[in-house]
N, C-alpha and C positions, 0 to 999 in steps of 0.2 A: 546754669553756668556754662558758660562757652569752653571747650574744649581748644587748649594749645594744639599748635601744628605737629607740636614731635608728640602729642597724646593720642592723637586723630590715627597715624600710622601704628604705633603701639597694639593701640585696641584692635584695630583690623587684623593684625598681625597673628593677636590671640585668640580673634574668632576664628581663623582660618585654622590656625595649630592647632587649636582645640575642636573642631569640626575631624578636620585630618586624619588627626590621630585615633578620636572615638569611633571615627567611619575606616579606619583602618585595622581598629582591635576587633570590631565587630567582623566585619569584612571578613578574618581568617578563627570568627570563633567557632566552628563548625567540628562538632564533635564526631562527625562522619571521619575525617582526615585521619587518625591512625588508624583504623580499622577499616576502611573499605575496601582495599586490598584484600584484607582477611574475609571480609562480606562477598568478594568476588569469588573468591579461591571456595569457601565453605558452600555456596551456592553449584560448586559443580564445574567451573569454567579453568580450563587450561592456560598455561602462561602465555599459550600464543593468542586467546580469546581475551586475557586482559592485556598483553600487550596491544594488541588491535582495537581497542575499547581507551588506551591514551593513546594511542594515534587516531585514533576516531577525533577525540578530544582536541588534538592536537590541529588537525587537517581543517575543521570546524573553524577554529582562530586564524589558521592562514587563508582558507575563503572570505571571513569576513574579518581580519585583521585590519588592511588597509582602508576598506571600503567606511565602514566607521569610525576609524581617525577622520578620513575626508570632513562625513557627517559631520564629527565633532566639532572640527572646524568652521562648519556652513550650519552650526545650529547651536541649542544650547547644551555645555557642554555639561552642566550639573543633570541636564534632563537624562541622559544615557548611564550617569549615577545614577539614577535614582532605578531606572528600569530594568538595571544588569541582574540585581541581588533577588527582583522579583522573579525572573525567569531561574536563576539557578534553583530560588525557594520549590519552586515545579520539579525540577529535574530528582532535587532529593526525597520529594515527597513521592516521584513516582520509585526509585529504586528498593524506599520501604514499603510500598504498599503492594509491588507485585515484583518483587527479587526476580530477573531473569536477564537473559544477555540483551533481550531485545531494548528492556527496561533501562539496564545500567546504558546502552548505545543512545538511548532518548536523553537521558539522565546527561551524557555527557556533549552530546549535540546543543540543548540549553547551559550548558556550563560553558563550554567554549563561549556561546555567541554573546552570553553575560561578558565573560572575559574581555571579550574584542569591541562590546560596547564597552569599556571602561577601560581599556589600555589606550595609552594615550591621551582621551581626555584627563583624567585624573590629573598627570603628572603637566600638562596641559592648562589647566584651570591654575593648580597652585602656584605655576613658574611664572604666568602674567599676573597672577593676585598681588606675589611676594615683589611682583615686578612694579605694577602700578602705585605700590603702598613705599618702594623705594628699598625694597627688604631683598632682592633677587641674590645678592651672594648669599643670603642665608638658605637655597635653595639643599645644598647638600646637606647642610645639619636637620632640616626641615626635613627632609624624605628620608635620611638616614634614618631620623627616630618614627616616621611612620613607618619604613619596612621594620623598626624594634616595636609597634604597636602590635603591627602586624605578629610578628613572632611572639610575641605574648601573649596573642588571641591563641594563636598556637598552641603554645606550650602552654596555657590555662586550660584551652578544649582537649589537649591529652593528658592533662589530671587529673580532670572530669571524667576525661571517657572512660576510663578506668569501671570504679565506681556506677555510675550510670550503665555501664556495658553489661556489669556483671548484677546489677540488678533487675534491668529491661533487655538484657540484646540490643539486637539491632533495630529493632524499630523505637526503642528509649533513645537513641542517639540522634537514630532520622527525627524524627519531633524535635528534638533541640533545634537539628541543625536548620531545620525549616524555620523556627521563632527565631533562630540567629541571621538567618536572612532578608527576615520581615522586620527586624531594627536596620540591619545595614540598610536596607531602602529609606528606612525615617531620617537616617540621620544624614544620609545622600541630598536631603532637602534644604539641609542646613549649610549647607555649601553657600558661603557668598560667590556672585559673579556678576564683575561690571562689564565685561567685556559684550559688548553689539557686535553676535554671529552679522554677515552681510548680508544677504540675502538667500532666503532659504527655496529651494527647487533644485534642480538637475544640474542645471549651466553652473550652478555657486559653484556644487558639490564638484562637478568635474573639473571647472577651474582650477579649483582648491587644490583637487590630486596633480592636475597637470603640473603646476607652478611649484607644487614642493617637489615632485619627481624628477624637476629640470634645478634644482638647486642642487640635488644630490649629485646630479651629471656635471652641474660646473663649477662646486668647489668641492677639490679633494678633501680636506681637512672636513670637510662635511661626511665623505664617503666614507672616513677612515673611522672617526666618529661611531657612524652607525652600522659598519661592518664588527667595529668591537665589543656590543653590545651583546648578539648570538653566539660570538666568540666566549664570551663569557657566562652567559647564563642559559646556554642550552643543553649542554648536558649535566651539571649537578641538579638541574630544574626537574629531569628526565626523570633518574638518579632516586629524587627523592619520593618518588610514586612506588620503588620497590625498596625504600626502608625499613618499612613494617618487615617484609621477608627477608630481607641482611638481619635484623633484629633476631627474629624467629629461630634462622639457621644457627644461633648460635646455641641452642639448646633452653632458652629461658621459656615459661608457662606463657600461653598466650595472651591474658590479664596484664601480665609483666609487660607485654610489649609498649603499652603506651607511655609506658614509664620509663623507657629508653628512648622511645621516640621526643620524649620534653630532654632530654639528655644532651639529644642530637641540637633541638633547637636553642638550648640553653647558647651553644657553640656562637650558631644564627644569630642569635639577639644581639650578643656582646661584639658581632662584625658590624651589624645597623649601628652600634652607637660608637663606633669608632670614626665613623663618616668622614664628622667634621674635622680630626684633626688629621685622618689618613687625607683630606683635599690636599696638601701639599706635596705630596707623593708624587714624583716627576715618571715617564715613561718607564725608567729603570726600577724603580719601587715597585709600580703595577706588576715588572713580567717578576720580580723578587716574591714578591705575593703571592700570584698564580702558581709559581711553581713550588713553594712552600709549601701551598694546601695541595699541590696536587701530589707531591710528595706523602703528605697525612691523610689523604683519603686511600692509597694506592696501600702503606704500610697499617692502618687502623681496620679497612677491608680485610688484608690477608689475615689481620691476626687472629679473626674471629672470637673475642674476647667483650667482655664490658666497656676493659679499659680500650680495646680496640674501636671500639664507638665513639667511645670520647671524643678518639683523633679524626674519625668522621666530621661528628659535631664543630672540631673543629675548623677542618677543611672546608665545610662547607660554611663555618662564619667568614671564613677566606674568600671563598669566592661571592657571598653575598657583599661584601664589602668592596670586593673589586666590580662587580653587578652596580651598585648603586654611583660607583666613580665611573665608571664606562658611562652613567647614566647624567652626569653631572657635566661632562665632555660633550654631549651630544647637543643638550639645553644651549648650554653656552654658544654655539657655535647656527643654532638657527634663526629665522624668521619666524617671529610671533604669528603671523598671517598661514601660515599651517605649520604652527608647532606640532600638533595633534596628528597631523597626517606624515611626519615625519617619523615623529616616534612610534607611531603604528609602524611605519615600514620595518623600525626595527626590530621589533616585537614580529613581524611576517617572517624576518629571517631566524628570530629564535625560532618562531615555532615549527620550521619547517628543518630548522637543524635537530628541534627534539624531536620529530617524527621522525628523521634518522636515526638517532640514539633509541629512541623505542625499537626500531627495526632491527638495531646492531645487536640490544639487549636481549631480545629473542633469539637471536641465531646463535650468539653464543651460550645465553643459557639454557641451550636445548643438550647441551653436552658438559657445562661447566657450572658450577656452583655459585649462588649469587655474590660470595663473597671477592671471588675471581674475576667474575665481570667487573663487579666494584675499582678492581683493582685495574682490569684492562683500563678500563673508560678513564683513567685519569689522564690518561697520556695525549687524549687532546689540548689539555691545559699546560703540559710541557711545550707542546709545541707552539702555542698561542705566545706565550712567556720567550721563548727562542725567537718567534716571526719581533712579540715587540724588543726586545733588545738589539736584533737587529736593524729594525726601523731607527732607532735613537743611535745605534755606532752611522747609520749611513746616515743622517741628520745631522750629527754635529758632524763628519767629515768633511774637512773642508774642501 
């Protein structure tokens, strides 16, 4: 039976969502994530040893952030799926099998370079998929419910971790999270991709970087784009690596903690599937947003309470929701011809705004309590919310 023209699109549409989202719940099912903090801290290391251990992480993705967009763009962009989740599967299996800073610093050097092989491409592949099949405005509902895959993988490996924690330790988790990465790579394969990389060697690749590096220089609405991205997701991104110890300090058993940490994500999930109908949201809505949750991260912080988590959780569904519109802005506004190496850039400037944030989180929690920090750090998202409203009064003035 021959297939009609609007069934042809349809079906692509479903393998791709369906690829997506199963490569996205896997992606973050890593029962390492609530407890590694506590992995790091129980092995002996100081909070400036693991602050320096995610700026490690961090500094990793901004060496090779840009450089692998380029790639992405001068090669295939599933292939860099498929090879990110093998190298992170490494990193975990070396931190349970020889606990030490040296380890966790290895551990996090292959996690970065997974990271920055797949930023980019990822959001890269699906934007020209949904693009060729004629599906592109469905790009924000699409990614919104893979960042809610995403946080379900989440909050399912912190209701596991639990249980599995307190029957194996830490090496019952590492084994998980290692078999959770050895599926993200299978199902990294399943990725359809029509698009013909150009030609693959050197000249492509620098091509590639040059020609999207000089679109950022000559259209603002480009710059402004991707300036708002690390605006937005650099420091709750930071933030969320010292959850588990905001969790902690508030006096709960340390079993309990992963179970406030699915509390936190629960917040998360329910900002991803707001996506689609927060797309409407004009410049005033975003800086209303940003400063709502920064208001609920800053007040849920101080409280030091359960309920004081909740309004974490919530905040940070706030800012994951304004994460993925920032992210929605950016698509719209590029060249398919290095989409990949644009979106890298902007992921270059998160991550090097959260290697700040790690720096800032150190200094001041060398004298103040993580709940306090919690609470400073918000005030960068007042200010982001301040800078966009005013962008929109000097916009519409005539």
């Amino acid at each position: 039976m021959t297939l009609s023209p609007a069934r042809v699109p349809a079906t692509g549409v479903r393998r791709l969502t369906a690829t997506l989202y199963g490569y996205s719940f896997l992606d973050d099912f890593v029962l390492l994530y609530p407890v590694y903090a506590l992995l790091f801290a129980d092995t002996g290391l100081s909070l400036w040893q693991i602050s320096s251990l995610f700026a490690l992480w961090s500094i990793t993705g901004v060496v090779l952030e840009v450089p692998s967009g380029a790639w992405a763009d001068a090669v295939s962009r599933r292939r860099l799926l498929w090879i990110g989740p093998l190298l992170t599967a490494v990193g975990f299996a070396v931190w349970v099998v020889v606990p030490s800073y040296g380890a966790f610093a290895a551990g996090f050097v292959l996690w970065g370079a997974a990271g920055a092989l797949g930023s980019g491409a990822l959001e890269a592949l699906v934007y020209d998929e949904l693009d060729r099949l004629g599906a592109a405005d469905r790009y924000a509902r699409v990614m919104g419910r893979a960042r809610a895959a995403r946080l379900v993988g989440t909050a399912v490996s912190a209701g596991v971790a639990g249980p599995v924690f307190a029957q194996g330790g830490y090496p019952a988790v590492g084994v998980a999270s290692v078999l959770a990465c050895l599926l993200t790579a299978l199902a990294a394969t399943r990725f359809p991709e029509h698009r013909m990389p150009p030609r693959t060697g050197h000249d492509s690749w620098a091509t590639t970087l040059r020609t999207g590096l000089a679109e950022v220089r000559r259209d603002r609405s480009v710059r402004g784009a991707l300036l708002l991205i690390p605006a937005v997701a650099a420091v709750w991104g930071a933030l969320d690596e010292y959850t588990p110890l905001l969790v902690r300090e508030i006096g709960v058993a340390e079993a309990t903690v992963p179970y406030l940490i699915l509390l936190i994500w629960a917040g998360v999930t329910v900002g991803s599937l707001l996506t689609g109908p927060a797309e409407r949201l004009g410049t005033a809505g975003l800086a209303t947003l940003l400063a709502g949750a920064a208001l609920a991260l800053a007040l849920g912080a101080a409280a030091r309470s359960v309920a004081g988590i909740a309004l974490v959780g919530l905040a940070f569904g706030g800012f994951q929701l304004a994460e993925v519109l920032a992210d929605v802005r950016l698509q719209h506004r590029i060249d398919e011809s290095h989409r990949a190496t644009l979106t890298s850039v902007a992921s270059l400037g998160t991550e090097l705004a959260t290697v700040a944030t790690f720096g800032a989180y150190a200094l001041l929690g060398a004298d103040a309590a993580h709940s306090t920090v919690f609470a400073v750090l918000a005030v960068p998202y007042l200010v982001t919310a301040l800078a966009l409203a005013r962008n929109r009064a000097a916009t519409a003035r005539p």
